[in-house]
MMTF fields as JSON, N, C-alpha, C and O atoms, coordinates in Angstrom:
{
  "mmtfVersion": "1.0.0",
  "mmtfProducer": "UNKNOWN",
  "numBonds": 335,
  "numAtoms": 336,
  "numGroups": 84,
  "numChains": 1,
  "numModels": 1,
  "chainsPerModel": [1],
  "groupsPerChain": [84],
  "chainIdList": ["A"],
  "bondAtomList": [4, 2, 8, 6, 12, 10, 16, 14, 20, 18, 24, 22, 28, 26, 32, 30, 36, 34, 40, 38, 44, 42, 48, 46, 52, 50, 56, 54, 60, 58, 64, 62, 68, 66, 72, 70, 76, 74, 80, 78, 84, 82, 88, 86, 92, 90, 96, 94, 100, 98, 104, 102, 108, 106, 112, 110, 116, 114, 120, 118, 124, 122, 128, 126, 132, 130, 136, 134, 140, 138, 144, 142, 148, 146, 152, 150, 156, 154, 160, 158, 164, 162, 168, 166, 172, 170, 176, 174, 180, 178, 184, 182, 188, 186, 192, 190, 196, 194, 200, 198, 204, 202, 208, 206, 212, 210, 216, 214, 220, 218, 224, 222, 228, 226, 232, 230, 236, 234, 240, 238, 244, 242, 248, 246, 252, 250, 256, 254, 260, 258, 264, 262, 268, 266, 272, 270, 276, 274, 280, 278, 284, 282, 288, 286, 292, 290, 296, 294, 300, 298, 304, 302, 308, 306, 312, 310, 316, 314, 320, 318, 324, 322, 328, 326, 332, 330],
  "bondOrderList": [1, 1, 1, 1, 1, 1, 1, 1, 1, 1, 1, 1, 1, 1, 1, 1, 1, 1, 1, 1, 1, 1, 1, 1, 1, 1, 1, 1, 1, 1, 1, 1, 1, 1, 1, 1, 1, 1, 1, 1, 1, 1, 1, 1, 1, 1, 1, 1, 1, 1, 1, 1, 1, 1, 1, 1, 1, 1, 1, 1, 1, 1, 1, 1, 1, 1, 1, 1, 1, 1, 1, 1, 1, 1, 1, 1, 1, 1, 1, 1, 1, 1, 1],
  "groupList": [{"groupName": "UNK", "atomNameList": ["N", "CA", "C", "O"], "elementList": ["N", "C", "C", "O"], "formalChargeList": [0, 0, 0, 0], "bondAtomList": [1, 0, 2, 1, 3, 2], "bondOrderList": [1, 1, 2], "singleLetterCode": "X", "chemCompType": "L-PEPTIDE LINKING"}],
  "groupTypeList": [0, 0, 0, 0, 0, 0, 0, 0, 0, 0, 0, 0, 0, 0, 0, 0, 0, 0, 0, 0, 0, 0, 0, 0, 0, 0, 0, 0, 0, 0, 0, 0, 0, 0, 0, 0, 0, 0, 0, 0, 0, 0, 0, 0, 0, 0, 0, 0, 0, 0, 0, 0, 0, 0, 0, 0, 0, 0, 0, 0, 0, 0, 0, 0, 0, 0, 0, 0, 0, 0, 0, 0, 0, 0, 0, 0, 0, 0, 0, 0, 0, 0, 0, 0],
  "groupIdList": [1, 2, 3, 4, 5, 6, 7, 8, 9, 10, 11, 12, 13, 14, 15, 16, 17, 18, 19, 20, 21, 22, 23, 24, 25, 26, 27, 28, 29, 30, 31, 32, 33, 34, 35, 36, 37, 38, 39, 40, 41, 42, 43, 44, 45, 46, 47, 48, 49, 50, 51, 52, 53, 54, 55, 56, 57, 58, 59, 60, 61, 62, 63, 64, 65, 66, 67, 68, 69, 70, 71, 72, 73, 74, 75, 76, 77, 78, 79, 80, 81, 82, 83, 84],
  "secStructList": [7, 6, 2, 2, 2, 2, 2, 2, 2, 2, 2, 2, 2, 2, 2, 2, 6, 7, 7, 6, 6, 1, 7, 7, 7, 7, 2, 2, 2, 2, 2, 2, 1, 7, 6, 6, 2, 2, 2, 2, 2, 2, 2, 6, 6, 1, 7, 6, 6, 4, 4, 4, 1, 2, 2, 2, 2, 2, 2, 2, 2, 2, 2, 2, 2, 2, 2, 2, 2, 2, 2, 2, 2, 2, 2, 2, 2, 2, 1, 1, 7, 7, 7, 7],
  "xCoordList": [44.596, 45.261, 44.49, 45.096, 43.263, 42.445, 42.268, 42.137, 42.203, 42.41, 43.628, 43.465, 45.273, 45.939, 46.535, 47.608, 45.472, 45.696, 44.815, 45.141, 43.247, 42.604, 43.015, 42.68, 43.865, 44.618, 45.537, 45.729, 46.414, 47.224, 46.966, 47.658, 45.608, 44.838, 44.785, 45.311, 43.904, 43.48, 44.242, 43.756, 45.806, 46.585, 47.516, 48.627, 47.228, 47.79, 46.889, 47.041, 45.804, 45.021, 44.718, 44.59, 44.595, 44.551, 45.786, 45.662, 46.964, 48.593, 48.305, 48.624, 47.943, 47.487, 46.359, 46.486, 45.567, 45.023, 45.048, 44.345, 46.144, 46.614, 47.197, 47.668, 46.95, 47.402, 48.643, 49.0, 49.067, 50.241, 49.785, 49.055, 50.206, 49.849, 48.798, 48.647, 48.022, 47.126, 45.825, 45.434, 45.178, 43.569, 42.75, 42.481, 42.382, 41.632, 40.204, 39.118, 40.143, 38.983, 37.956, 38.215, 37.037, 35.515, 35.307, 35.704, 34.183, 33.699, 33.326, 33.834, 32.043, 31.515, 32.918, 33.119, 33.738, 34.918, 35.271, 35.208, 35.764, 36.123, 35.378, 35.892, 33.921, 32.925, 32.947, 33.179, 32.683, 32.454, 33.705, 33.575, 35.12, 36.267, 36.774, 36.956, 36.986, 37.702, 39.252, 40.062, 39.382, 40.592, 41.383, 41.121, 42.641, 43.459, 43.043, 43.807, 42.009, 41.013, 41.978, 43.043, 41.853, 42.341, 43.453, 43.615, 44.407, 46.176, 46.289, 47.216, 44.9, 45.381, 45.01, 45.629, 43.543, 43.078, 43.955, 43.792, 45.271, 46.187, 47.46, 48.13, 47.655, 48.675, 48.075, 48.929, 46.912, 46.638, 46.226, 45.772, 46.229, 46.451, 47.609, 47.665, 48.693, 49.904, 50.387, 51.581, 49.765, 49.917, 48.961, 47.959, 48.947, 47.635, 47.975, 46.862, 48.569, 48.573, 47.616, 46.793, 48.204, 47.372, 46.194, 45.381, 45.963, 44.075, 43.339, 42.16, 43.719, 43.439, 42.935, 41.968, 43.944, 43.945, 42.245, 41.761, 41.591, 40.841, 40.506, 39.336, 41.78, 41.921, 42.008, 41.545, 42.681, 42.313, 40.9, 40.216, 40.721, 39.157, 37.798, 37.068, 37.707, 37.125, 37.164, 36.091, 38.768, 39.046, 37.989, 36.995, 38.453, 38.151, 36.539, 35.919, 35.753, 34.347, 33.441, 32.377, 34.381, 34.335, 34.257, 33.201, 35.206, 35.643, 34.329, 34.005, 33.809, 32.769, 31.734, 30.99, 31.269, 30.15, 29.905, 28.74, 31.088, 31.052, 31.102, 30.839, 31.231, 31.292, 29.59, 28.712, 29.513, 28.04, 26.622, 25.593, 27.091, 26.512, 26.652, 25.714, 27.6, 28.037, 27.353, 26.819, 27.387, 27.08, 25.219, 24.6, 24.845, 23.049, 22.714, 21.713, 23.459, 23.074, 23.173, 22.024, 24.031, 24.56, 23.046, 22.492, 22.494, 21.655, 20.537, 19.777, 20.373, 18.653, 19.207, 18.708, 19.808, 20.4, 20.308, 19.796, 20.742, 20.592, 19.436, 18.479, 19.596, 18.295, 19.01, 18.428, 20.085, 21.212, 21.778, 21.563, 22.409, 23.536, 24.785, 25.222, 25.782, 27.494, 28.001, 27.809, 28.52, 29.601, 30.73, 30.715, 31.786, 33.072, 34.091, 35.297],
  "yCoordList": [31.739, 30.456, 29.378, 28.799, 29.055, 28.406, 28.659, 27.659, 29.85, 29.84, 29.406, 29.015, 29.431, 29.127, 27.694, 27.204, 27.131, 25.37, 25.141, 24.114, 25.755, 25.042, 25.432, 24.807, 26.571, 26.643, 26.064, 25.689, 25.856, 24.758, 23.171, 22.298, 23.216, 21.526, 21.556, 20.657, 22.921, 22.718, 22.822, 22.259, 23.517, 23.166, 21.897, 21.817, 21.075, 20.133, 18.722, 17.687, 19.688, 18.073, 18.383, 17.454, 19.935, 20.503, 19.483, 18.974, 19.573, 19.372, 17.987, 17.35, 17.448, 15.542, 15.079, 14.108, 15.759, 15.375, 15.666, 15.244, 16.564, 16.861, 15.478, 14.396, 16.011, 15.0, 15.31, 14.701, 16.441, 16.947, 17.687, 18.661, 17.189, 18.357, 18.261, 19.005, 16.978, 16.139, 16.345, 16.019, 16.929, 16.903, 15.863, 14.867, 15.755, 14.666, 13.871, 14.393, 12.96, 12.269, 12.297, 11.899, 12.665, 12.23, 11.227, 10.942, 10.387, 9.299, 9.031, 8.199, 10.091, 10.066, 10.124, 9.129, 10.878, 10.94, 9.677, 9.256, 8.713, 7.527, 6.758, 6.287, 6.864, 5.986, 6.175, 5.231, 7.653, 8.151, 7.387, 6.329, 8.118, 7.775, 6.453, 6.648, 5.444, 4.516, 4.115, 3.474, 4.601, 4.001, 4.141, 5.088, 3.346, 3.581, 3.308, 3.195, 3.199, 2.856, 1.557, 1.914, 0.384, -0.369, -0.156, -0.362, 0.118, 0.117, 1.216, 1.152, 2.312, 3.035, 2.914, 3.349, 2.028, 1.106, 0.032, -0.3, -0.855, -1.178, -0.733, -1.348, 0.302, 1.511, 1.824, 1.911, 2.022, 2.43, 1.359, 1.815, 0.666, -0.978, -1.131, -1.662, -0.716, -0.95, 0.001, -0.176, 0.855, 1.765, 2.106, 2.437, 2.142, 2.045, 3.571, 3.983, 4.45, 6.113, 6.489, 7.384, 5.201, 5.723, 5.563, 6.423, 4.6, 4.629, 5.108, 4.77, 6.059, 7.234, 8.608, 9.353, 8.616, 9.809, 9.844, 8.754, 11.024, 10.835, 10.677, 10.554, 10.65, 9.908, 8.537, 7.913, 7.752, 6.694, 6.032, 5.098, 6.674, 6.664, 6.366, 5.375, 7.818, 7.807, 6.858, 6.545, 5.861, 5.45, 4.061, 3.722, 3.393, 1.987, 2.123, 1.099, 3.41, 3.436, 3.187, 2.667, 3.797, 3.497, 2.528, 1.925, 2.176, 0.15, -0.662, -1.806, -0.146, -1.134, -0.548, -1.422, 0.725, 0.636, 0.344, 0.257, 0.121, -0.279, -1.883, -2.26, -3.03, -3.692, -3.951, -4.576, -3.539, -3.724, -3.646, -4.314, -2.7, -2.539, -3.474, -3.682, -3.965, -5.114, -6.383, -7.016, -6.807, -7.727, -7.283, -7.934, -6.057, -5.812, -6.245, -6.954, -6.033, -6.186, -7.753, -8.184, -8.693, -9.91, -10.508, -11.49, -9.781, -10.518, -10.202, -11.138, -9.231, -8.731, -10.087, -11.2, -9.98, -10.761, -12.42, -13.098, -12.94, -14.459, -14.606, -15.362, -13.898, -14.338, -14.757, -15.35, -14.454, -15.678, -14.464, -13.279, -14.872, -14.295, -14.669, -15.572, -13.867, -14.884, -14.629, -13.622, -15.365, -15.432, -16.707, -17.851, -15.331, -15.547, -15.694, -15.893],
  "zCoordList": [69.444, 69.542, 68.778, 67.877, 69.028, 68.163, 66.959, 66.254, 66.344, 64.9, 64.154, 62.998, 64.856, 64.084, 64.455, 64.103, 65.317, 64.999, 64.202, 63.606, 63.6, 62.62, 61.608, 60.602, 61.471, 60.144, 59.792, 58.636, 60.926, 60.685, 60.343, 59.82, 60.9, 60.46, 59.695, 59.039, 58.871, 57.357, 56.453, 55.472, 56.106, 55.512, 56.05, 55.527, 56.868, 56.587, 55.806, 55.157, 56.501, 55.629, 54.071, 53.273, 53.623, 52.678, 51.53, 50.416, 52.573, 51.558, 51.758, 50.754, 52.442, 52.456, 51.24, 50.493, 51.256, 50.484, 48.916, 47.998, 48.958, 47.141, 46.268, 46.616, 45.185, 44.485, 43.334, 42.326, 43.935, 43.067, 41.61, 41.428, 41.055, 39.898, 38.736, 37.766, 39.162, 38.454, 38.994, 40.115, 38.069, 38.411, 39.426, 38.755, 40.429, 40.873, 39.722, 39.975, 38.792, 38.248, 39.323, 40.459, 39.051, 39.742, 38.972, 37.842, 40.227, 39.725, 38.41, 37.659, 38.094, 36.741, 36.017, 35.321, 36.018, 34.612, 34.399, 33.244, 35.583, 35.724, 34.329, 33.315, 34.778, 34.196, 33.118, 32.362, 32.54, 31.37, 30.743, 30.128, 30.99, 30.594, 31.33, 32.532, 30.996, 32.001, 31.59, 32.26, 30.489, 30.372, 31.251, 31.993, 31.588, 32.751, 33.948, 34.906, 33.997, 35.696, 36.06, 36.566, 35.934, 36.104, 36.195, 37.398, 35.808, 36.072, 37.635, 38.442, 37.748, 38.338, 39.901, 40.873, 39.826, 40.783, 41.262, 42.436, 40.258, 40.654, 41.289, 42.119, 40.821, 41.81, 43.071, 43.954, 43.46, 44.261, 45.158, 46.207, 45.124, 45.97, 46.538, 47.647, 45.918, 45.92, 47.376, 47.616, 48.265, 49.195, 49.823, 49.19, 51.275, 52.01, 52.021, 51.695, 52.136, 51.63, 50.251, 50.054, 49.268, 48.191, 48.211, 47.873, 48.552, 48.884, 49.495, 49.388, 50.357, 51.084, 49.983, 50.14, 48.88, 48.616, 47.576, 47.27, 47.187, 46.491, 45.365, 45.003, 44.43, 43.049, 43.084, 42.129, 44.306, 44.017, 44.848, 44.427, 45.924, 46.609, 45.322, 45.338, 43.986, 43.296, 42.487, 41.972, 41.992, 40.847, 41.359, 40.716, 42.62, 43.448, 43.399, 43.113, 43.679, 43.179, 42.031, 41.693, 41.662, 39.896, 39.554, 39.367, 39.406, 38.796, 39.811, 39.493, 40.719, 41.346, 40.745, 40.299, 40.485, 40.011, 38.763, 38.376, 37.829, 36.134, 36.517, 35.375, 37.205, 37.586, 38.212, 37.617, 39.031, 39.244, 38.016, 37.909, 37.371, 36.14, 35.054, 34.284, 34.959, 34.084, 34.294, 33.383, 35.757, 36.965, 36.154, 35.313, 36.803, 35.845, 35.197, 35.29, 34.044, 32.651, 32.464, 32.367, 32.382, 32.482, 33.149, 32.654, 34.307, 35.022, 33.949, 33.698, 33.408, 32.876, 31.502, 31.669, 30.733, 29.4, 29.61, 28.719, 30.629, 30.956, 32.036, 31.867, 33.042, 33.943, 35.283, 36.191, 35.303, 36.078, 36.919, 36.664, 37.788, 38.54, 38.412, 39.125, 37.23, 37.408, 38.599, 39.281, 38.793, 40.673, 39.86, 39.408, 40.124, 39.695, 41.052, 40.9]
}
């Protein structure tokens, strides 16, 4: 009995957490590659489902840590902190 409710958990959280027929991006790809980050970080705003899933989990990491890095560099270059 217990095995076929955790099987049943795990294909459901298994089928929840797919992303259909599209590779999930890891973070690093994000970074490496960013194009599209932004539009897709905007889709995924757009649905508290979508931000759940882990393409857009990874994408929202992303865009903060190229952002934080930016935010770095800006600081080592002027000396300053921008606050936008």
């Amino acid at each position: 009995m217990n095995k076929v409710i955790l099987t049943s958990l795990l294909v459901t959280f298994t089928a929840a957490c797919g992303s259909g027929d599209k590779p999930v991006k890891t973070v690093s790809e994000w970074i490496d590659t960013p194009e599209g980050l932004s539009e897709h970080t905007k889709w995924c705003a757009d649905s508290v489902e979508r931000r759940l899933t882990p393409s857009c989990m990874n994408a929202v990491d992303a865009e903060a840590k190229i952002k934080m890095a930016s935010m770095m560099e800006n600081t080592m270059n002027t000396g300053t902190i921008p606050i936008k």
